[in-house]
Residue frames as qw, qx, qy, qz and C-alpha x, y, z in Angstrom:
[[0.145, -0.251, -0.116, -0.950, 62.94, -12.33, 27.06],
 [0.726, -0.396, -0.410, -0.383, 59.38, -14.36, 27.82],
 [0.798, 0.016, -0.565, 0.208, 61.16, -16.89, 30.24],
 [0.492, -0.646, -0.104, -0.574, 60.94, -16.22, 33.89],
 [0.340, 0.142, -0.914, 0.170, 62.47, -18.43, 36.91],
 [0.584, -0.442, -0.666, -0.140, 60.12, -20.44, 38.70],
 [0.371, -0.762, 0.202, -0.491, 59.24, -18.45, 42.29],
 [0.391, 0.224, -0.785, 0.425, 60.92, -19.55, 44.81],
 [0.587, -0.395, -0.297, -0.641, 57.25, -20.51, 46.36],
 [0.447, -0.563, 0.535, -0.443, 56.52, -21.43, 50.18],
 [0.331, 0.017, -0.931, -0.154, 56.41, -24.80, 51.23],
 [0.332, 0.272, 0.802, -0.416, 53.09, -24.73, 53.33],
 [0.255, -0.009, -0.557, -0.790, 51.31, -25.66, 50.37],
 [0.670, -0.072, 0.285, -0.682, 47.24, -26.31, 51.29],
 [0.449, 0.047, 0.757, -0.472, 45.69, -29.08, 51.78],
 [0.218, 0.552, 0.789, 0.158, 42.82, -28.61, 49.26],
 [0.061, -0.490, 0.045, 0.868, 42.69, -25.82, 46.97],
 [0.363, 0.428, 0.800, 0.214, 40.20, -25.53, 44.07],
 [0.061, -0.107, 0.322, 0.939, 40.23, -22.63, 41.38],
 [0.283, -0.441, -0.575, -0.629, 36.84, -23.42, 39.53],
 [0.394, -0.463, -0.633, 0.479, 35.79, -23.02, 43.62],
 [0.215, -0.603, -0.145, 0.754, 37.14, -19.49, 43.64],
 [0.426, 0.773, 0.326, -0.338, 35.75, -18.61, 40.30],
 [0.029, 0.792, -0.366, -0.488, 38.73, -17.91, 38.62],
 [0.249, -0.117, 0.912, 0.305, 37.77, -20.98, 35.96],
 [0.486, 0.195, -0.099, -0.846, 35.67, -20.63, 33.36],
 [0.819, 0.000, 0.445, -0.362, 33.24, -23.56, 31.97],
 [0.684, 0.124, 0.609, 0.381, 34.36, -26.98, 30.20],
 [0.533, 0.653, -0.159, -0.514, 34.76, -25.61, 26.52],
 [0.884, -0.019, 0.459, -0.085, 34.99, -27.93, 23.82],
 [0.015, -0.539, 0.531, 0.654, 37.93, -28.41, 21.37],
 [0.801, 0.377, -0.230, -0.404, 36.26, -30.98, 18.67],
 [0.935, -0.003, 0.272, 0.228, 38.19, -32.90, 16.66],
 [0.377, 0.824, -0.280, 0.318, 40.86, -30.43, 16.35],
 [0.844, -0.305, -0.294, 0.328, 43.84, -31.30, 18.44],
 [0.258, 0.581, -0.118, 0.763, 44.21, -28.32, 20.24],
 [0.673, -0.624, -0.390, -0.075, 44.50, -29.11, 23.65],
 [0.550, 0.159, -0.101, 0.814, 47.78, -27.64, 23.75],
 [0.105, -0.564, -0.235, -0.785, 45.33, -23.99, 23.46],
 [0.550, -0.651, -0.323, -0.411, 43.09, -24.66, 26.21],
 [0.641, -0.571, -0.207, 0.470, 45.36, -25.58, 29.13],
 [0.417, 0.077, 0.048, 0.905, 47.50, -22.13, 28.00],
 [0.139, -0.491, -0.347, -0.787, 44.16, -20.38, 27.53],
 [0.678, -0.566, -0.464, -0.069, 42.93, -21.87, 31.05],
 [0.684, -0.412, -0.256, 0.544, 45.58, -21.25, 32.80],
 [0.262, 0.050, -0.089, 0.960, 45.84, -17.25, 31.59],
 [0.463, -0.622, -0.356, -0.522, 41.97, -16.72, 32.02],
 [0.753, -0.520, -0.342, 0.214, 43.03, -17.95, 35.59],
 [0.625, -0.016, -0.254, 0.738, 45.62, -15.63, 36.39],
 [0.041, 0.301, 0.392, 0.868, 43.80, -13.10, 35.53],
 [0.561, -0.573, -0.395, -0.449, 40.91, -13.73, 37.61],
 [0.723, -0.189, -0.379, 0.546, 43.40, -13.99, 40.38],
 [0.337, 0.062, -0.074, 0.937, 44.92, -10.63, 39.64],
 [0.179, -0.153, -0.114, -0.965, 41.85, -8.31, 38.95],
 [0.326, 0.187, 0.723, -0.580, 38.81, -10.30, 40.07],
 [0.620, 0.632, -0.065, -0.461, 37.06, -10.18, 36.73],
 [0.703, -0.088, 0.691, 0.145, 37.29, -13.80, 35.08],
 [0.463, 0.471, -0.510, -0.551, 37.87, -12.95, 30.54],
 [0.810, 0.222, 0.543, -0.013, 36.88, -15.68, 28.23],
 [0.309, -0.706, 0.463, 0.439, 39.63, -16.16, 25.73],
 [0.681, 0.592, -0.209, -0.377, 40.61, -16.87, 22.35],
 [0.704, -0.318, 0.596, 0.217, 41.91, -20.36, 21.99],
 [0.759, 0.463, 0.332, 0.314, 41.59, -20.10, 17.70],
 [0.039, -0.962, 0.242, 0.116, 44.01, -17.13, 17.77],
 [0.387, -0.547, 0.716, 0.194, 47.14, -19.17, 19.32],
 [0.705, 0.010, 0.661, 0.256, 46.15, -22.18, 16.35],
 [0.669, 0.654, 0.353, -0.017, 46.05, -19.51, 13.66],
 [0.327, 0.887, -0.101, 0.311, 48.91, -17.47, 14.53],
 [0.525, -0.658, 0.538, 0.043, 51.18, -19.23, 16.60],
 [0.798, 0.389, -0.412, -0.205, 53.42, -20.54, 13.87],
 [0.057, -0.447, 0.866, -0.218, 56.27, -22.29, 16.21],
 [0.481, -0.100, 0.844, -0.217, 53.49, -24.50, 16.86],
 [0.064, -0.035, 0.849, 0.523, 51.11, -26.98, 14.80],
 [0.624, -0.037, 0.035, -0.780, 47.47, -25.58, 15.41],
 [0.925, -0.132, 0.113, -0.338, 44.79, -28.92, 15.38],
 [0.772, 0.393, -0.458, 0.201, 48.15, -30.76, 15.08],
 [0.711, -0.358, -0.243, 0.555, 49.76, -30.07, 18.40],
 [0.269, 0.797, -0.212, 0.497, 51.41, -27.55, 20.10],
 [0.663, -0.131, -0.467, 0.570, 53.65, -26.81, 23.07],
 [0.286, -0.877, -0.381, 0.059, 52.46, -24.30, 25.90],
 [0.498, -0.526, 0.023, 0.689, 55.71, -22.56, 26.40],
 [0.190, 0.211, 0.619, 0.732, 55.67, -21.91, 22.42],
 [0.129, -0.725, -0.565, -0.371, 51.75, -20.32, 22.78],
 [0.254, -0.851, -0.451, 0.093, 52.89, -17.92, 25.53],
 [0.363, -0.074, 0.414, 0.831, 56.08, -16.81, 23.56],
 [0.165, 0.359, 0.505, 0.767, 53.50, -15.86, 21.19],
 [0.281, -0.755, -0.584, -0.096, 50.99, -14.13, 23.35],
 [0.573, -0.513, 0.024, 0.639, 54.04, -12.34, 24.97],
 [0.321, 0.076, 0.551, 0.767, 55.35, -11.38, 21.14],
 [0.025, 0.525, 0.563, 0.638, 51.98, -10.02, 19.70],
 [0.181, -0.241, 0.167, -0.939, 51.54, -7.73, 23.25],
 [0.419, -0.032, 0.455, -0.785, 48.47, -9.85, 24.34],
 [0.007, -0.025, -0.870, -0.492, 45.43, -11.91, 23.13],
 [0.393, -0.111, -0.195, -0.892, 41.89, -11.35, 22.04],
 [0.397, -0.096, 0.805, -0.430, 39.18, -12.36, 23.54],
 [0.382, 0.343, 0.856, -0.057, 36.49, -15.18, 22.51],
 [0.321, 0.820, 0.334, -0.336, 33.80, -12.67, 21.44],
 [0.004, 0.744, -0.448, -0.497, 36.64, -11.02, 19.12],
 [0.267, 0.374, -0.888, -0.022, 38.33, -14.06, 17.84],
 [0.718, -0.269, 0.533, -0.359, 36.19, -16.99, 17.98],
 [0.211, -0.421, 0.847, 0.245, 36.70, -20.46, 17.79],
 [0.538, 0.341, -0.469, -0.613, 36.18, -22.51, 14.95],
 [0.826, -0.239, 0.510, -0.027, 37.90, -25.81, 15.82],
 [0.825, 0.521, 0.207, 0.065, 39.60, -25.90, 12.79],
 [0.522, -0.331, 0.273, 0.738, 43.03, -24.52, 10.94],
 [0.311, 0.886, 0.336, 0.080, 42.75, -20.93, 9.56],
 [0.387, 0.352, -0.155, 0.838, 44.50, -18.22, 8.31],
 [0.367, -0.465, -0.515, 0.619, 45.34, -15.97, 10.77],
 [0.076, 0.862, 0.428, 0.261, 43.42, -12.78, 11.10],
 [0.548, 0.041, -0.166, 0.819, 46.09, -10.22, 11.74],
 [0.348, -0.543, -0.302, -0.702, 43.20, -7.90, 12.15],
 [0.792, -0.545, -0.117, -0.250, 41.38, -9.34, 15.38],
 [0.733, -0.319, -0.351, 0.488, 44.62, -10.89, 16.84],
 [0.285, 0.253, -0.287, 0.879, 45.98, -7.04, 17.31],
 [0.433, -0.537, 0.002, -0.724, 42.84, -6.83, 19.71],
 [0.492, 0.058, -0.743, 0.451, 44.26, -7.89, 22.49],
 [0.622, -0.643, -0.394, -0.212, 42.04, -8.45, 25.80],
 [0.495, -0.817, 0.278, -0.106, 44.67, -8.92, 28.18],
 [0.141, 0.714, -0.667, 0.159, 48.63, -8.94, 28.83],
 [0.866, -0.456, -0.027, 0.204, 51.04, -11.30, 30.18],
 [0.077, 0.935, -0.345, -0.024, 54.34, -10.23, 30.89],
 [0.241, 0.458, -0.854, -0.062, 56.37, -13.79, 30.75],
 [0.878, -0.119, -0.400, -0.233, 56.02, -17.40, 32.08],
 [0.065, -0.741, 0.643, -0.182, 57.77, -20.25, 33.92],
 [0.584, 0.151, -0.798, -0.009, 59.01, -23.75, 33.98],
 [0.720, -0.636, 0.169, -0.220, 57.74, -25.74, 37.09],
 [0.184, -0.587, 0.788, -0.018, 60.88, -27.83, 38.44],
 [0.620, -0.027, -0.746, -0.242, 60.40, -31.50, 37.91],
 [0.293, -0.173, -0.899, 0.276, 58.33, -33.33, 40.49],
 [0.236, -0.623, -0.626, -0.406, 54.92, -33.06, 42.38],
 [0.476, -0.429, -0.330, 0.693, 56.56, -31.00, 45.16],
 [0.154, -0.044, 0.317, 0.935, 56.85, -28.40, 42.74],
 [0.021, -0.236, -0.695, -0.679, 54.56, -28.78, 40.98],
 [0.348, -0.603, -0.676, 0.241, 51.97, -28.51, 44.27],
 [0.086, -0.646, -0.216, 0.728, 53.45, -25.37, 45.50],
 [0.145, 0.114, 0.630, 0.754, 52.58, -24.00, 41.57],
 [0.203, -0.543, -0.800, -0.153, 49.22, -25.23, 41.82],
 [0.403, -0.422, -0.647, 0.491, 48.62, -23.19, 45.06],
 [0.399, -0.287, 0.064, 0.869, 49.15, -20.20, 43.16],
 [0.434, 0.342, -0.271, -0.788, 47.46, -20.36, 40.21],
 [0.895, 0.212, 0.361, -0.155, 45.88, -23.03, 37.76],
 [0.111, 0.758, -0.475, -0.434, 48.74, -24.55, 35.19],
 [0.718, 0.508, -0.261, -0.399, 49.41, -26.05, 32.33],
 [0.346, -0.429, 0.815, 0.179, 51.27, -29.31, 32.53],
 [0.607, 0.354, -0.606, -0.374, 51.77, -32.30, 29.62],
 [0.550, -0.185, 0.777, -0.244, 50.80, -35.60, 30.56],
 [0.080, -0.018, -0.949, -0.306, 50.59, -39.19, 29.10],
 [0.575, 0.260, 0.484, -0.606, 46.88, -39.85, 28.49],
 [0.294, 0.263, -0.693, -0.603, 46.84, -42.62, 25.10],
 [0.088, 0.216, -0.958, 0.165, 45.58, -45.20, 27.19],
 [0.354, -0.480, -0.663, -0.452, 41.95, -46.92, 26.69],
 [0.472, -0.455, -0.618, 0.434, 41.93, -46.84, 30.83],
 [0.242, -0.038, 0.080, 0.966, 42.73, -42.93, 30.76],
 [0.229, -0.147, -0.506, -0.819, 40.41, -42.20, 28.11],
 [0.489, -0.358, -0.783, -0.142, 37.36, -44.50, 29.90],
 [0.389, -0.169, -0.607, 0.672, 37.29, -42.52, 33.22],
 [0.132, -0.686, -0.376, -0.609, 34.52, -40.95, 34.44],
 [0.563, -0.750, -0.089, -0.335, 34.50, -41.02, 38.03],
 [0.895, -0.246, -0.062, 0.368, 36.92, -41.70, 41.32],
 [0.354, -0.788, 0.438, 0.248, 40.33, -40.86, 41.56],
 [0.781, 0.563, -0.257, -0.085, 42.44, -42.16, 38.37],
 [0.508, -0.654, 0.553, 0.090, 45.45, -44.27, 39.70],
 [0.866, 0.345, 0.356, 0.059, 45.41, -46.79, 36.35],
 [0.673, 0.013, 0.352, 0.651, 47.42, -47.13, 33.07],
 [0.234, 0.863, 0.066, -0.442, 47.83, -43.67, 31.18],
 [0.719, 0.666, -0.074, 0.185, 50.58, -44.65, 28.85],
 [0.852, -0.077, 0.103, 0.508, 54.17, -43.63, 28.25],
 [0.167, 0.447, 0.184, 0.859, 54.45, -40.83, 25.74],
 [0.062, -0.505, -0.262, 0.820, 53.65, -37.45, 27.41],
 [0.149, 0.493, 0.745, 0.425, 50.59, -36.93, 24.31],
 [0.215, -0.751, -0.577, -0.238, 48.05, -34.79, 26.05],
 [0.339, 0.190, -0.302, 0.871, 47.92, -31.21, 27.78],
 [0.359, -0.708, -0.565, -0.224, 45.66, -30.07, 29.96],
 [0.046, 0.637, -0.224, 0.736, 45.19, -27.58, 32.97],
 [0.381, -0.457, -0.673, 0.439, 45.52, -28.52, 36.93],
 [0.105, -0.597, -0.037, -0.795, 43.19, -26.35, 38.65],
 [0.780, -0.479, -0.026, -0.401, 43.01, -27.99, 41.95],
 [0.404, 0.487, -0.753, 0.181, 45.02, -29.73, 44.72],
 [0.758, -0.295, -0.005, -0.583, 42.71, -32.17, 46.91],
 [0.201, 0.335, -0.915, -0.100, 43.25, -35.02, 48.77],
 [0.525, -0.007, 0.635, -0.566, 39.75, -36.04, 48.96],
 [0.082, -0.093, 0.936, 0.330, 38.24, -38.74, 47.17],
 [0.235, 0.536, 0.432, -0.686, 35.66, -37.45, 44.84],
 [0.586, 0.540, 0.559, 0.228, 34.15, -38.26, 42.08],
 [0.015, 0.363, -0.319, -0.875, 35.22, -35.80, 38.68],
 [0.257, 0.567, 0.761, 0.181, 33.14, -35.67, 35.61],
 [0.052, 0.934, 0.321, -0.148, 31.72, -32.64, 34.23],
 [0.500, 0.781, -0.273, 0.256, 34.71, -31.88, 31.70],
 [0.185, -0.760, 0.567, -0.258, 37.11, -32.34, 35.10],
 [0.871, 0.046, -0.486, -0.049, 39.32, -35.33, 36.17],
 [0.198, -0.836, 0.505, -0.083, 41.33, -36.04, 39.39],
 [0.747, 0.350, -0.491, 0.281, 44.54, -38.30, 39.33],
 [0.844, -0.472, -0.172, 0.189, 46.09, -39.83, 42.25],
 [0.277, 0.834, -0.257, 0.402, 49.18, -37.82, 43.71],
 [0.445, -0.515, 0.714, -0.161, 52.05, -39.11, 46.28],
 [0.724, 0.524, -0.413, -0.174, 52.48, -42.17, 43.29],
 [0.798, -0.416, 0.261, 0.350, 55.93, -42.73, 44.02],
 [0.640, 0.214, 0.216, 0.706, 57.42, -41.27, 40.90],
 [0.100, -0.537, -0.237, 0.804, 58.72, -37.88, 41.27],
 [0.075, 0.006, 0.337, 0.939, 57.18, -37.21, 37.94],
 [0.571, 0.168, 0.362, -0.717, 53.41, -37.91, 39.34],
 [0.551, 0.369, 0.732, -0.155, 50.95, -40.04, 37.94],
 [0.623, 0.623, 0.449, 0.151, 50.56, -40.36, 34.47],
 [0.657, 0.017, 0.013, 0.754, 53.89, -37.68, 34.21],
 [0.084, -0.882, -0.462, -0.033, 51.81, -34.81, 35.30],
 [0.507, -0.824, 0.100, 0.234, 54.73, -33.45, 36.79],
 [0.601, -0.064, 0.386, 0.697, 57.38, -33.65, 34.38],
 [0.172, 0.271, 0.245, 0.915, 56.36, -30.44, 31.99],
 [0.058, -0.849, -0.492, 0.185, 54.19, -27.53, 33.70],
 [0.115, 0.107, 0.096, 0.983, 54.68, -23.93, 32.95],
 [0.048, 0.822, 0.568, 0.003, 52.35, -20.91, 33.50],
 [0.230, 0.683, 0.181, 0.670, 51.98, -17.40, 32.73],
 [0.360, -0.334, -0.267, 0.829, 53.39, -14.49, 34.89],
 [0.095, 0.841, 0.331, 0.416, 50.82, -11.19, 34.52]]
């Protein structure tokens, strides 16, 4: 029903493309110490589509999807495909101001979540590898799962990341940007080295993406 096939997207994919550029990224927000990073790349990456489609960037409800997405595990984890099932299912999702966030695990307000801000109408898997995953990018900003347990990871503030990230695919976050210039991140953003050698990308960036179809 949700589930979508990946576009069958050009291959002159730019150079250097940068969402929070074109506006259609809102600022760093912070999840705590709730592990609900799952929310924010799902919440990033449909604030972004959005601002694509209509020109008019919303600021979303990320404590919605951990109070009332049960498939997943609110500050415990979840899985992006699973949070836009449920955004799909409940017709939409409410915005910040409505539904705000706590950082915490609540009951869901069955109230406020039926005030939905704005729609999507399904998703899609990216193929495996950073081919793909590029022409994706180009499109929109999306959501991919990557390994990120590692002290090296974690310790990065500046540069281009090209170090150890781990094994396990742990952490979820939103690409909003495809650059090969070599520029310092910081300010809630990171960039990671791309053309690796593995087709799932640095730190397995490439091995699970999905984003939302509006």
């Amino acid at each position: 029903m949700a589930s979508y096939s990946h576009k069958n997207l050009a291959d002159d994919v730019p150079d250097n493309i940068d969402w929070v550029e074109k506006g259609v990224v809102n600022h760093i927000k912070y999840q705590g110490r709730c592990g609900s990073c799952w929310v924010f790349s799902v919440v990033a990456a449909v604030e972004g589509i959005m601002g694509i489609i209509s020109g008019k960037l919303p600021v979303l409800s990320e404590q919605q999807l951990i109070d009332c997405d049960f498939t997943s595990y609110g500050c415990r984890g979840g899985y992006p495909d699973n949070a836009f099932k449920f955004i799909i299912q409940n017709q939409g999702i409410a915005s910040q101001d409505i539904y705000t966030y706590h950082g915490m695990d609540r009951i869901c307000n069955a109230m406020k979540t039926a005030e939905y801000t704005v729609r999507i109408k399904g998703f899609a898997d990216v193929p495996l590898g950073e081919d793909e995953l590029m022409k994706a990018v180009a499109q929109q900003p999306i959501a991919v799962v990557i390994a990120a347990s590692r002290r090296e990871f974690q310790s990065c503030r500046h540069g281009v990341f090209n170090g150890d990230c781990g094994s396990q695919l742990d952490h979820v976050v939103v690409v909003v940007g495809n650059s090969w210039d070599v520029a310092s991140g910081g300010g809630g953003y990171m960039r990671i080295q791309r053309g690796g050698g593995s087709s799932k990308g640095m730190c397995g960036l490439a091995s699970e993406a999905s984003y939302p179809i509006a």
